[in-house]
PDB file with SEQRES, HELIX, SHEET and CRYST1 records, atoms N, CA, C and O in Angstrom:
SEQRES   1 A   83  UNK UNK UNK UNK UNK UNK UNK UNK UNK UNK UNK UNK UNK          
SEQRES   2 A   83  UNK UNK UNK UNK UNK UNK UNK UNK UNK UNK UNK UNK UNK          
SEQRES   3 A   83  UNK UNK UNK UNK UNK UNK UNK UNK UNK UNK UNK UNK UNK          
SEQRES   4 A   83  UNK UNK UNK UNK UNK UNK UNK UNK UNK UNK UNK UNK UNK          
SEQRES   5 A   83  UNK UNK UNK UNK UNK UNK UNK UNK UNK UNK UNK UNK UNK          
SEQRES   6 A   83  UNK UNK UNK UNK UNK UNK UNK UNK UNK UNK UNK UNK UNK          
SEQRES   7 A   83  UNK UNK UNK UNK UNK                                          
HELIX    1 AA1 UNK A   12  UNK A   24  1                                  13    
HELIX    2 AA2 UNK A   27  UNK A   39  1                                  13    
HELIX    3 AA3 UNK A   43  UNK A   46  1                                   4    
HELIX    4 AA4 UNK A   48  UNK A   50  5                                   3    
HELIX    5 AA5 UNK A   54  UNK A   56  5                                   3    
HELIX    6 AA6 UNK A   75  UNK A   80  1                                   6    
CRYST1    1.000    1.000    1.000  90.00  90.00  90.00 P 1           1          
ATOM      1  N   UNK A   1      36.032 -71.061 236.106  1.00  0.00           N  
ATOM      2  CA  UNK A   1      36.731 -70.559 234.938  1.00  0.00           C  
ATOM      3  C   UNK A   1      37.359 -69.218 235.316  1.00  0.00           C  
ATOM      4  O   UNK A   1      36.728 -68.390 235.974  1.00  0.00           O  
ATOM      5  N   UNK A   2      38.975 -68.954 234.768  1.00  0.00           N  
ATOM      6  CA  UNK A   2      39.481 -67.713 235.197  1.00  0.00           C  
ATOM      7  C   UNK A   2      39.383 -66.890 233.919  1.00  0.00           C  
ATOM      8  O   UNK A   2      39.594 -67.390 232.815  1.00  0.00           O  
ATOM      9  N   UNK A   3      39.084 -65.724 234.087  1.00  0.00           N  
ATOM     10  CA  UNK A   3      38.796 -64.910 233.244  1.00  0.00           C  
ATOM     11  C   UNK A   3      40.228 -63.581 233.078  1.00  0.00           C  
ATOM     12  O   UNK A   3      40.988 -63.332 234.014  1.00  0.00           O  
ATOM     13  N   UNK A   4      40.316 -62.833 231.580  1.00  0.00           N  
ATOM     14  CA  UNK A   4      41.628 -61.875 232.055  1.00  0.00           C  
ATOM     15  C   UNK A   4      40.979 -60.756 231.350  1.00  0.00           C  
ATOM     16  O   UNK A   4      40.138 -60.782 230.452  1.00  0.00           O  
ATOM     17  N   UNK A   5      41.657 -59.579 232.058  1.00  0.00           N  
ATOM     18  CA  UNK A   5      40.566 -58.120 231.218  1.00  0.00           C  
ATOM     19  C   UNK A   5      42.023 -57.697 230.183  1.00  0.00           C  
ATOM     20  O   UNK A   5      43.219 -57.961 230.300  1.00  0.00           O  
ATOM     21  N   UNK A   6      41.409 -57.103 229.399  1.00  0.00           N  
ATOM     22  CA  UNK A   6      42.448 -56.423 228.186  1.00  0.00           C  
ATOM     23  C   UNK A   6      41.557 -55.850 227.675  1.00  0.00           C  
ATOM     24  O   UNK A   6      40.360 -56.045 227.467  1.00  0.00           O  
ATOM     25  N   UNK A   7      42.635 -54.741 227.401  1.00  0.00           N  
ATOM     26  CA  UNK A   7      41.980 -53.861 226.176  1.00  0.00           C  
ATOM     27  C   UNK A   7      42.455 -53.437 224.412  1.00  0.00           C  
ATOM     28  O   UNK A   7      43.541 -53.057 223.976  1.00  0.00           O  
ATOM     29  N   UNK A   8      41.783 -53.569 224.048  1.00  0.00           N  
ATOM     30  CA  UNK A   8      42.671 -53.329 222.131  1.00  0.00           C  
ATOM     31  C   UNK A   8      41.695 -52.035 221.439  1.00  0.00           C  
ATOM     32  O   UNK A   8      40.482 -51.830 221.392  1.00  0.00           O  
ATOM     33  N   UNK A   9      42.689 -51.434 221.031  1.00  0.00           N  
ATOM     34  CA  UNK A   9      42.021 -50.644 219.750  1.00  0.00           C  
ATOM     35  C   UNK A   9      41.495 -51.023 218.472  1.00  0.00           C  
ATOM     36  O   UNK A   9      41.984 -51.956 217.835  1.00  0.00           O  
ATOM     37  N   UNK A  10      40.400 -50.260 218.015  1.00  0.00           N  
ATOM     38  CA  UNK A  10      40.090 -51.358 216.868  1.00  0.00           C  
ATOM     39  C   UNK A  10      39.288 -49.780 216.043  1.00  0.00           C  
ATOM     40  O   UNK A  10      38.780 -48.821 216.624  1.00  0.00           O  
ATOM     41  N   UNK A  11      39.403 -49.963 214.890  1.00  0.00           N  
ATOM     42  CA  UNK A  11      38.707 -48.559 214.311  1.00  0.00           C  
ATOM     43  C   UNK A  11      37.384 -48.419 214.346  1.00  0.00           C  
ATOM     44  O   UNK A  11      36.895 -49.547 214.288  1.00  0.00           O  
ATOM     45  N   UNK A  12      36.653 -47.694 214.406  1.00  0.00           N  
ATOM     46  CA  UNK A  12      35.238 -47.128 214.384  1.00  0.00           C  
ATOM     47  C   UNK A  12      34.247 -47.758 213.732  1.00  0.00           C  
ATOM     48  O   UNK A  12      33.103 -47.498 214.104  1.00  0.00           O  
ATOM     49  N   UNK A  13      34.433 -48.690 212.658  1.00  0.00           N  
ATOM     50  CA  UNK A  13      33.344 -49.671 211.398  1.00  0.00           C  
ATOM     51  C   UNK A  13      33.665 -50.912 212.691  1.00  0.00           C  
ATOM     52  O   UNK A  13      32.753 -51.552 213.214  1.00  0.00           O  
ATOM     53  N   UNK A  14      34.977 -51.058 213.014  1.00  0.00           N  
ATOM     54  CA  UNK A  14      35.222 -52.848 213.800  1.00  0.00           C  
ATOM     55  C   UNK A  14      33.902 -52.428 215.215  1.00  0.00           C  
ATOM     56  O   UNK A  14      32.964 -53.060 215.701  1.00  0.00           O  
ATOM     57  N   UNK A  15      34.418 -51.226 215.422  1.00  0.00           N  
ATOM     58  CA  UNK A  15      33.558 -50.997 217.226  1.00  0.00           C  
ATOM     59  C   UNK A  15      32.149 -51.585 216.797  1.00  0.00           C  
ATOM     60  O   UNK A  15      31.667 -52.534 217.416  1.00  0.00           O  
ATOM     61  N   UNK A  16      31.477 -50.977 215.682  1.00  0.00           N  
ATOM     62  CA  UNK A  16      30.140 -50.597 215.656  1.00  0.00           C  
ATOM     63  C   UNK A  16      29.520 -52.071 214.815  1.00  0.00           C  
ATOM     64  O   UNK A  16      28.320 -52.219 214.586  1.00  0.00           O  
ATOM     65  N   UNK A  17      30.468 -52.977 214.466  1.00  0.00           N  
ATOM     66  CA  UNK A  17      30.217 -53.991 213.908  1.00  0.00           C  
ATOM     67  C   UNK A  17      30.572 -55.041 215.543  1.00  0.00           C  
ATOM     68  O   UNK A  17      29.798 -55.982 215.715  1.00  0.00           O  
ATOM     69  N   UNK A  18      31.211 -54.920 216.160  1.00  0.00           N  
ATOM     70  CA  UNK A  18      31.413 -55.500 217.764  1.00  0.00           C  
ATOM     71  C   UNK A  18      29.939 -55.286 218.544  1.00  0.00           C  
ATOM     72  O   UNK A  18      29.293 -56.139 219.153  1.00  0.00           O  
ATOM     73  N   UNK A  19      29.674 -54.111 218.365  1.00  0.00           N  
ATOM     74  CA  UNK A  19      28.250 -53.654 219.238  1.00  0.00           C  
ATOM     75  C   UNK A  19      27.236 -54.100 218.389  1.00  0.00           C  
ATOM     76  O   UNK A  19      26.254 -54.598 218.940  1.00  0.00           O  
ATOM     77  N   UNK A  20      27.253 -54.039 217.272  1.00  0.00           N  
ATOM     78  CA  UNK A  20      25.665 -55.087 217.266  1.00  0.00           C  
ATOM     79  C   UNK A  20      26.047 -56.399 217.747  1.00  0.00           C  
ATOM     80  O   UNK A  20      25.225 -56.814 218.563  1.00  0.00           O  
ATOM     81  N   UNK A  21      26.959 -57.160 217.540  1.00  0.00           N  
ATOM     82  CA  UNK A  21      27.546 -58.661 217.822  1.00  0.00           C  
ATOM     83  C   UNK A  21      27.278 -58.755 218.994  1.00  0.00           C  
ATOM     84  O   UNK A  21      26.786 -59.813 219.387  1.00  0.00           O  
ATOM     85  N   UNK A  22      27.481 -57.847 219.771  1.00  0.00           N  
ATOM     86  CA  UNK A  22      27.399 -57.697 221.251  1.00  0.00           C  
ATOM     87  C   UNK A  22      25.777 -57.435 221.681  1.00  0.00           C  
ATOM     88  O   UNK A  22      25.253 -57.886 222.700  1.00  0.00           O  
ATOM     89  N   UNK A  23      25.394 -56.953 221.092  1.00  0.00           N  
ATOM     90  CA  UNK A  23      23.699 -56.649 221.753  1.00  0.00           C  
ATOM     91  C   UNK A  23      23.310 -58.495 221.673  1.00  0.00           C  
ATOM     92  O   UNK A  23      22.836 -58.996 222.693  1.00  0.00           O  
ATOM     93  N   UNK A  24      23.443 -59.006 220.967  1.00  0.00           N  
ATOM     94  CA  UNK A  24      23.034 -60.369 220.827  1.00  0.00           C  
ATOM     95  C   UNK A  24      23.537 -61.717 222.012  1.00  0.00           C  
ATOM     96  O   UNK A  24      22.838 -62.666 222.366  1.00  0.00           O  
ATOM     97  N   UNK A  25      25.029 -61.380 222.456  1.00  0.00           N  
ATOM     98  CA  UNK A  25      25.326 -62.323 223.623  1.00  0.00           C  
ATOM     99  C   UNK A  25      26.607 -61.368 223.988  1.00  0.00           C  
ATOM    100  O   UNK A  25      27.167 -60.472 223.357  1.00  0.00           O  
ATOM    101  N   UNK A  26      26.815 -61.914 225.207  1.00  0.00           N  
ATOM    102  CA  UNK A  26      28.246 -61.199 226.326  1.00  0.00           C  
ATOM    103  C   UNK A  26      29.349 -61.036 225.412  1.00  0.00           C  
ATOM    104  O   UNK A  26      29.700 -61.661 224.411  1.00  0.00           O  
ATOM    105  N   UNK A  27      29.806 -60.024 226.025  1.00  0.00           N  
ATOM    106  CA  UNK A  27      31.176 -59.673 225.171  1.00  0.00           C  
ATOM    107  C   UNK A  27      32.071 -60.672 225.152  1.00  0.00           C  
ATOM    108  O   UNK A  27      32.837 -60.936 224.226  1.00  0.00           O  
ATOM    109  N   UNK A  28      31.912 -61.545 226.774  1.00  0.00           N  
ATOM    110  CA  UNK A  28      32.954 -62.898 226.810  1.00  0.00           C  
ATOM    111  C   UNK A  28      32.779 -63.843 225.649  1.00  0.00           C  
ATOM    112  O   UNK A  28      33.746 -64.020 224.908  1.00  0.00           O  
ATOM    113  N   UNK A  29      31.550 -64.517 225.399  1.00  0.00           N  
ATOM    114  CA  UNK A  29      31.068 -65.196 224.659  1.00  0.00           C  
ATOM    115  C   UNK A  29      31.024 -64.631 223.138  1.00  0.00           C  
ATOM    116  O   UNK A  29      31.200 -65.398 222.192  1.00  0.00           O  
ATOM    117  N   UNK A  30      30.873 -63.782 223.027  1.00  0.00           N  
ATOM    118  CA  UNK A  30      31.280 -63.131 221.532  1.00  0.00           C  
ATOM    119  C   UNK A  30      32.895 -63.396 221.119  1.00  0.00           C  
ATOM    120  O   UNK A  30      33.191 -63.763 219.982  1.00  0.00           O  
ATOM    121  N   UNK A  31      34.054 -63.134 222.321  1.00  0.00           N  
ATOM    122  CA  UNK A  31      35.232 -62.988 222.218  1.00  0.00           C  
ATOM    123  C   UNK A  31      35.505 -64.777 221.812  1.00  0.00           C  
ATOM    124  O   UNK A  31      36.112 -65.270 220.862  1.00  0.00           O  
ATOM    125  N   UNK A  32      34.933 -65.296 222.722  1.00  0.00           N  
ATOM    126  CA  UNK A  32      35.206 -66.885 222.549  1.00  0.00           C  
ATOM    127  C   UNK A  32      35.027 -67.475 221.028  1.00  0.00           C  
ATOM    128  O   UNK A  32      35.917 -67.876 220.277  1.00  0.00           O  
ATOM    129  N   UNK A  33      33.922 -67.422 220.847  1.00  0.00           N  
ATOM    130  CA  UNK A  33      33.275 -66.957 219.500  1.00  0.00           C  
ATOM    131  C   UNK A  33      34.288 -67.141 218.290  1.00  0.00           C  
ATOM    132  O   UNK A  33      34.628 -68.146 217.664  1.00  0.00           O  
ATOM    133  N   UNK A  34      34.735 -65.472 218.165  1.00  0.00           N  
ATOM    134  CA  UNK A  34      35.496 -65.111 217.506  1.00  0.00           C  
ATOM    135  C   UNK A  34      36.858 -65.644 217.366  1.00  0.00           C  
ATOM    136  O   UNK A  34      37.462 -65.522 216.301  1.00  0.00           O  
ATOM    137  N   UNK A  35      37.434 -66.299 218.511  1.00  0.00           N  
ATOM    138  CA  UNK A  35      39.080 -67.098 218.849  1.00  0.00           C  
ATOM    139  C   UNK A  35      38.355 -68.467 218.147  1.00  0.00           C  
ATOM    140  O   UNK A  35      39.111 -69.295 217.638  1.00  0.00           O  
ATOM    141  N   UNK A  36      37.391 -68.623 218.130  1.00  0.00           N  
ATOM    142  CA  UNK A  36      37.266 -70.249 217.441  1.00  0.00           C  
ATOM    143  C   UNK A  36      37.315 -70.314 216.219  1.00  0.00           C  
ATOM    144  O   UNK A  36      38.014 -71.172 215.679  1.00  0.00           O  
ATOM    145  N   UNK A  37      36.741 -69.612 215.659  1.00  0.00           N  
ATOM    146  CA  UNK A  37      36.281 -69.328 214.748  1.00  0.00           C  
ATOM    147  C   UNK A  37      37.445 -69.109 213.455  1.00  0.00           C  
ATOM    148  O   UNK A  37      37.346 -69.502 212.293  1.00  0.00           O  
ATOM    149  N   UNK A  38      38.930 -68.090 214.309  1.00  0.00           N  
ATOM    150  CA  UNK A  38      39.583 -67.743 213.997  1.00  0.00           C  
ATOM    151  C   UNK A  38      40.907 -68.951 213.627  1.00  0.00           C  
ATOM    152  O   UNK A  38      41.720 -68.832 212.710  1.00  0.00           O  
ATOM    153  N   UNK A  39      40.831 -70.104 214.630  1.00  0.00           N  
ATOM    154  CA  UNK A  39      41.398 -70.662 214.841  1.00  0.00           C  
ATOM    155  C   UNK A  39      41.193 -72.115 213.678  1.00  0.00           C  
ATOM    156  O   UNK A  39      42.158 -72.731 213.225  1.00  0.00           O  
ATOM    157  N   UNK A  40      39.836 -72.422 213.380  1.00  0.00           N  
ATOM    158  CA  UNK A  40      39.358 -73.044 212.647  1.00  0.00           C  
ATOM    159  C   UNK A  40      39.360 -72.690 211.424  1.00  0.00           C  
ATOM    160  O   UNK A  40      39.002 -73.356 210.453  1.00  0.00           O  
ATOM    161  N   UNK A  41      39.885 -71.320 211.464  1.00  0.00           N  
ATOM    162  CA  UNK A  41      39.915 -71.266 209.779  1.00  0.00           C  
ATOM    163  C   UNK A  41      40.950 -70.393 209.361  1.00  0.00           C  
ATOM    164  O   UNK A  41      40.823 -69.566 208.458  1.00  0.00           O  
ATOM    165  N   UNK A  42      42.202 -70.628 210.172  1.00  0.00           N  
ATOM    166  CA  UNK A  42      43.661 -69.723 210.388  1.00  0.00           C  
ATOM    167  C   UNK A  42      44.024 -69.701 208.865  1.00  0.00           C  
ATOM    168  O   UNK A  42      44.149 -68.635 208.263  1.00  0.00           O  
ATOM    169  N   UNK A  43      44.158 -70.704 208.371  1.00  0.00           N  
ATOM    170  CA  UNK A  43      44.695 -70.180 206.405  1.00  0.00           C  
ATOM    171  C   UNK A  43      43.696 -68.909 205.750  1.00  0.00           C  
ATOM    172  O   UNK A  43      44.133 -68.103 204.929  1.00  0.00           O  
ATOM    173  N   UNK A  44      42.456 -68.896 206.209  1.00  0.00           N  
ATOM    174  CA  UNK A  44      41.976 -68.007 205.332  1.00  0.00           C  
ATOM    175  C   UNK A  44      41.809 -67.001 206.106  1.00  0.00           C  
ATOM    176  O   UNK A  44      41.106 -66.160 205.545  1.00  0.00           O  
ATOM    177  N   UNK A  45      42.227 -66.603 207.449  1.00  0.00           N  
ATOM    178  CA  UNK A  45      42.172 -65.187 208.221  1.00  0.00           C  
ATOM    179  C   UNK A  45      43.480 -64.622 207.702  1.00  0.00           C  
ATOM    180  O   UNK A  45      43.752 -63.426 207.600  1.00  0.00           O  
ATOM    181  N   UNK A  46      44.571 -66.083 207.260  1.00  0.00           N  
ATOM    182  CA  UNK A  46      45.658 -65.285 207.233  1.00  0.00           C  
ATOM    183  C   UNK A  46      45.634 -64.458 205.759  1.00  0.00           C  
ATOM    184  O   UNK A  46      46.293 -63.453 205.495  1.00  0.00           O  
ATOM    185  N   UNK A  47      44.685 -65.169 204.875  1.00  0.00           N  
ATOM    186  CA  UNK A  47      44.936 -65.428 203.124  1.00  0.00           C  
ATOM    187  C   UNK A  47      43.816 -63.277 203.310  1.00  0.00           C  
ATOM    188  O   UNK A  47      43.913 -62.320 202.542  1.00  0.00           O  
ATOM    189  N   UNK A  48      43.225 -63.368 204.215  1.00  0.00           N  
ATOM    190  CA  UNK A  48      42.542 -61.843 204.209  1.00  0.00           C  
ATOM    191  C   UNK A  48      43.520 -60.959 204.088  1.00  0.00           C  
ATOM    192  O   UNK A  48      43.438 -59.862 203.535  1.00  0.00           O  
ATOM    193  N   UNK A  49      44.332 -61.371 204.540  1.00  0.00           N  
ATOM    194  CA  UNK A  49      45.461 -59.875 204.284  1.00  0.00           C  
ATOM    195  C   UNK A  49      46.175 -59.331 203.384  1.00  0.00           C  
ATOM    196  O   UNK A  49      46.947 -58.372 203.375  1.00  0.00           O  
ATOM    197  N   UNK A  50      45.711 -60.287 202.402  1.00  0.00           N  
ATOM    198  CA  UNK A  50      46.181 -60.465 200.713  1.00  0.00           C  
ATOM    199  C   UNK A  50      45.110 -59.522 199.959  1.00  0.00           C  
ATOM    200  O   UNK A  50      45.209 -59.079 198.814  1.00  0.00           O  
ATOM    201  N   UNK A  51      43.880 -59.289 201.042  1.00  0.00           N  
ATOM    202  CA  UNK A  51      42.374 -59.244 200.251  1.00  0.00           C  
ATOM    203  C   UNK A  51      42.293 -57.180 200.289  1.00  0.00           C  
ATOM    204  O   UNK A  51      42.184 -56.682 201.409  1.00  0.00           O  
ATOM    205  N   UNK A  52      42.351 -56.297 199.160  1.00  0.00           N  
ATOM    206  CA  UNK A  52      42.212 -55.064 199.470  1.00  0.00           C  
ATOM    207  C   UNK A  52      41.493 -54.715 200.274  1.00  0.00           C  
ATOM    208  O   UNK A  52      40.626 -55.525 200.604  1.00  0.00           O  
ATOM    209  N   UNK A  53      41.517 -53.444 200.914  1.00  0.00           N  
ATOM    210  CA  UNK A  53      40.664 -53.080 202.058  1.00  0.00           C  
ATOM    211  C   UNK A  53      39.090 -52.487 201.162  1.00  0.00           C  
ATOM    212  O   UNK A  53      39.059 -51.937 200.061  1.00  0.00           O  
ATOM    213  N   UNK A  54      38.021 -52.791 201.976  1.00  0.00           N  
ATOM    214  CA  UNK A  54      36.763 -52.433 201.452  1.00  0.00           C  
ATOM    215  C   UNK A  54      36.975 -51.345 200.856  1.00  0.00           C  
ATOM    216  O   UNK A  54      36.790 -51.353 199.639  1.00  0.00           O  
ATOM    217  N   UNK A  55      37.408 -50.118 201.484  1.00  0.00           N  
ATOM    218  CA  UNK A  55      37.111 -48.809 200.995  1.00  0.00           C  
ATOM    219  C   UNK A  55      37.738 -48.658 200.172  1.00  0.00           C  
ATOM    220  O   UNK A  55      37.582 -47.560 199.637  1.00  0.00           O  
ATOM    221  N   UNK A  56      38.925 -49.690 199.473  1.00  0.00           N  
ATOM    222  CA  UNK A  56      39.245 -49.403 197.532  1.00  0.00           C  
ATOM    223  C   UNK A  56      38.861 -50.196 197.015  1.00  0.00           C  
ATOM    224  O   UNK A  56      39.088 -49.942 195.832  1.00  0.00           O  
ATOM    225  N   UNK A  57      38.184 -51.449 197.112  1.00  0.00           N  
ATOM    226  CA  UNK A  57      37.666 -51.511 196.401  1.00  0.00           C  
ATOM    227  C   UNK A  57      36.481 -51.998 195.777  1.00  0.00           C  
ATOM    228  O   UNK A  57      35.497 -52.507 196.314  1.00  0.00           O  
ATOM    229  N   UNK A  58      36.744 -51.737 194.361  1.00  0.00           N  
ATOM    230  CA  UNK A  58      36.057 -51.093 193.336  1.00  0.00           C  
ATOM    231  C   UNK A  58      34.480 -52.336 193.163  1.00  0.00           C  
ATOM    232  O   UNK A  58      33.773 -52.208 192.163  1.00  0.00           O  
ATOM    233  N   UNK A  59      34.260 -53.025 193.834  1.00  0.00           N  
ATOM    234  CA  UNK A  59      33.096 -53.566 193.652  1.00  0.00           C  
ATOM    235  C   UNK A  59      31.875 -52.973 195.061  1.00  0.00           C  
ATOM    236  O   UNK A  59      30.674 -53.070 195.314  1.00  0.00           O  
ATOM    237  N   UNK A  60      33.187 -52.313 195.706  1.00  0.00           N  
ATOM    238  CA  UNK A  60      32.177 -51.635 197.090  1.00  0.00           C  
ATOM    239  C   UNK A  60      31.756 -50.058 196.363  1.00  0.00           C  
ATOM    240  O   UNK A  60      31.031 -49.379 197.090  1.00  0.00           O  
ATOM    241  N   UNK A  61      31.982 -49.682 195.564  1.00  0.00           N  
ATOM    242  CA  UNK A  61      31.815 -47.941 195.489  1.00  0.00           C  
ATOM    243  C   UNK A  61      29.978 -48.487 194.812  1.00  0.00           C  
ATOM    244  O   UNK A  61      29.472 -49.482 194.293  1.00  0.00           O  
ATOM    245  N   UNK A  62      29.542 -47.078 195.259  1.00  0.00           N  
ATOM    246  CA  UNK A  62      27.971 -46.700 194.708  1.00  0.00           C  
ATOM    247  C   UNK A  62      27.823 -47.432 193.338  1.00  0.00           C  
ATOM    248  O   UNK A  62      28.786 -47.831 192.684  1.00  0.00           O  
ATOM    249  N   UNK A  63      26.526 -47.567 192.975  1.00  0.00           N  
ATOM    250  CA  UNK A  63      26.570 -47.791 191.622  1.00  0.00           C  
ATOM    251  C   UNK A  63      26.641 -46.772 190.638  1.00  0.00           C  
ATOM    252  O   UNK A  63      26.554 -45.601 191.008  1.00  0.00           O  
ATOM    253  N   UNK A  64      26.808 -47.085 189.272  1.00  0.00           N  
ATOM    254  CA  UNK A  64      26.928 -45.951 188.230  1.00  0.00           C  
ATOM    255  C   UNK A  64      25.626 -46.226 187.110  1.00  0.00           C  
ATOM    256  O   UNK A  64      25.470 -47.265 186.469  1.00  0.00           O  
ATOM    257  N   UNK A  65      24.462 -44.610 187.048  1.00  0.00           N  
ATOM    258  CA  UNK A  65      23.544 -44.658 186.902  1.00  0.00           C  
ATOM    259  C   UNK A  65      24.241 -45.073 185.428  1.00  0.00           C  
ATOM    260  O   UNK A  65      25.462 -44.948 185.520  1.00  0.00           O  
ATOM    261  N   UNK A  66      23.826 -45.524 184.116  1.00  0.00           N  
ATOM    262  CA  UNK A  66      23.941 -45.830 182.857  1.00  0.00           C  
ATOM    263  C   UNK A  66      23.387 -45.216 182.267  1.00  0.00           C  
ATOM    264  O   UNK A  66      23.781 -44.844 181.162  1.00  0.00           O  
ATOM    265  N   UNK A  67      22.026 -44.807 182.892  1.00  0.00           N  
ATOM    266  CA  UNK A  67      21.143 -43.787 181.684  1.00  0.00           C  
ATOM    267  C   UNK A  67      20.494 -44.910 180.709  1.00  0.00           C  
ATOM    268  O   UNK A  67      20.155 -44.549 179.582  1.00  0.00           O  
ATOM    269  N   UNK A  68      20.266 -46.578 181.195  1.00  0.00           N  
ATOM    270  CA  UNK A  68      19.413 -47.384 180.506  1.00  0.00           C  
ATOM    271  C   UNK A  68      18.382 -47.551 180.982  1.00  0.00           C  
ATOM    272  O   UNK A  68      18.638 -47.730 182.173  1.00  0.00           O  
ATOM    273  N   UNK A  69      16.819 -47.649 180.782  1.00  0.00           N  
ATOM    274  CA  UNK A  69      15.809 -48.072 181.902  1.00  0.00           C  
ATOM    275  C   UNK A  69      16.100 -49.532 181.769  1.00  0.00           C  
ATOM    276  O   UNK A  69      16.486 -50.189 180.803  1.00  0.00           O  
ATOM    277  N   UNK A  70      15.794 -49.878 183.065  1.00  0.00           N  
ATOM    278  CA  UNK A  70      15.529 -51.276 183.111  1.00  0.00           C  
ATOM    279  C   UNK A  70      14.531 -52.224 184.079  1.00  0.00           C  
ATOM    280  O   UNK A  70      14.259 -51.938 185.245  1.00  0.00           O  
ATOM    281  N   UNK A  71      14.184 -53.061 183.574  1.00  0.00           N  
ATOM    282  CA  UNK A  71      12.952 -53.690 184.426  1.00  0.00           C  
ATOM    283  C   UNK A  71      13.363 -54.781 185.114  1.00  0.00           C  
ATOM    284  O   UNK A  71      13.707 -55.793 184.503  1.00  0.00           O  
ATOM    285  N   UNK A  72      13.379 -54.725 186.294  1.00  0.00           N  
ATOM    286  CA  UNK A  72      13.972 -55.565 187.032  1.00  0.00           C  
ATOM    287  C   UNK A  72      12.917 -57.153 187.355  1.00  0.00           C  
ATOM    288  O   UNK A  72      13.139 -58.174 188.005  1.00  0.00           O  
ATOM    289  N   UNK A  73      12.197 -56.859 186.847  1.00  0.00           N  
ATOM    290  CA  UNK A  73      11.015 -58.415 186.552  1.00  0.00           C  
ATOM    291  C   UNK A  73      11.901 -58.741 185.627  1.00  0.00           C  
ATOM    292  O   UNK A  73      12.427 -59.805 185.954  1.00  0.00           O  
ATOM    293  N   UNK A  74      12.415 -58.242 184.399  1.00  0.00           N  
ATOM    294  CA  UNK A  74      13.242 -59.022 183.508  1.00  0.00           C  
ATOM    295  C   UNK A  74      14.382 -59.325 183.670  1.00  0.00           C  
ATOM    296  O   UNK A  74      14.818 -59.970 182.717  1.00  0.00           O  
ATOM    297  N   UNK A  75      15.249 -59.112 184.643  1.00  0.00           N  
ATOM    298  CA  UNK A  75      16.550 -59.557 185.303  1.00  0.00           C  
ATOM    299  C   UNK A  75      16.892 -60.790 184.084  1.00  0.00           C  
ATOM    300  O   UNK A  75      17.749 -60.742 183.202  1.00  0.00           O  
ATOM    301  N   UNK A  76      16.062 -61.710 184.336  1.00  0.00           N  
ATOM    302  CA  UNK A  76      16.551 -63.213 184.161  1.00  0.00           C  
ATOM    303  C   UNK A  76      16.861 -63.319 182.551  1.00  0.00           C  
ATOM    304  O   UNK A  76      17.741 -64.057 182.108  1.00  0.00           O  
ATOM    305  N   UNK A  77      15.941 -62.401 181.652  1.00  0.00           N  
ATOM    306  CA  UNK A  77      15.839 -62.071 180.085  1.00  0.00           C  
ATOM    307  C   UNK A  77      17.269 -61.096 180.291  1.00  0.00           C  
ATOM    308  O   UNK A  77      18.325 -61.653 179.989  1.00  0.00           O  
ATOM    309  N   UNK A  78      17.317 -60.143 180.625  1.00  0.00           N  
ATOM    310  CA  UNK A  78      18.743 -59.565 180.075  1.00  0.00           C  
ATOM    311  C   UNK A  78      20.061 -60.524 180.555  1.00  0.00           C  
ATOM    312  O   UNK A  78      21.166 -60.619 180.021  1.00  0.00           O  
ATOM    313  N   UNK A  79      19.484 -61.255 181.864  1.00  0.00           N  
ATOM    314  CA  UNK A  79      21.372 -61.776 181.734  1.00  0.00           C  
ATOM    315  C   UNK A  79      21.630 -62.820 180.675  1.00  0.00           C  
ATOM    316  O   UNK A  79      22.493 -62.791 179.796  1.00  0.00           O  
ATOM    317  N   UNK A  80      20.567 -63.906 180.961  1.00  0.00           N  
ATOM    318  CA  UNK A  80      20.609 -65.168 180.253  1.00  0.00           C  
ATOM    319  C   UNK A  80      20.482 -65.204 178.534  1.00  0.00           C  
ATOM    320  O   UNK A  80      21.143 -65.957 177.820  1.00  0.00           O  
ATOM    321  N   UNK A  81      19.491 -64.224 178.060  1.00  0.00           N  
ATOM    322  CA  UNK A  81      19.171 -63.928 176.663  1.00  0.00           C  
ATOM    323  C   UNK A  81      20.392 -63.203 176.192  1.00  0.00           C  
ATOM    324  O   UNK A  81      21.126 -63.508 175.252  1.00  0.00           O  
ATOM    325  N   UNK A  82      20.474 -62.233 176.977  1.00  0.00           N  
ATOM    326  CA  UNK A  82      21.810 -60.637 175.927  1.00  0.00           C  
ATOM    327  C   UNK A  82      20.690 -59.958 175.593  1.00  0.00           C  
ATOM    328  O   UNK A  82      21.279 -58.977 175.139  1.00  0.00           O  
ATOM    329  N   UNK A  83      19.491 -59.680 175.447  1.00  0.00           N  
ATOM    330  CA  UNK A  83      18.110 -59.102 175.078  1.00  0.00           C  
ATOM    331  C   UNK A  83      18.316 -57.777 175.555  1.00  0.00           C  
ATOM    332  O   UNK A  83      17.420 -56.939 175.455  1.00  0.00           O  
TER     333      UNK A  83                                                      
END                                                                             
């Protein structure tokens, strides 16, 4: 098998999300990986670019304290009831 070296820039969250991927198998095999992967599911890599970037939005920001207590054993009573 012939192999080719290249290099790409990629921002600082992609690197550090590459390096755990990478502690797990070869960078070759990660890269392979990723071209299949990409290739098998080309409508919706392309349909991502439609998709806002994490850091606006608004379902990624911290949560907002409410100032209600709540008991999280009862999860299932406040959604399903309205209680």
């Amino acid at each position: 098998m012939e192999y080719m070296t290249t290099t790409i820039k990629v921002s600082d969250e992609t690197k550090q999300l590459l390096d755990m991927l990478h502690a797990k198998m070869t960078l070759t095999e990660l890269i392979d990986i990723i071209t299949r992967l990409a290739l098998n599911h080309g409508s919706e890599l392309l349909e991502s670019e439609k998709l806002i970037p994490l850091d606006k939005d608004p379902a990624m920001k911290p949560p907002i304290d409410w100032g209600v207590k709540t008991d999280a054993s009862k999860v299932d009573e406040y959604i399903y009831t309205g209680d």
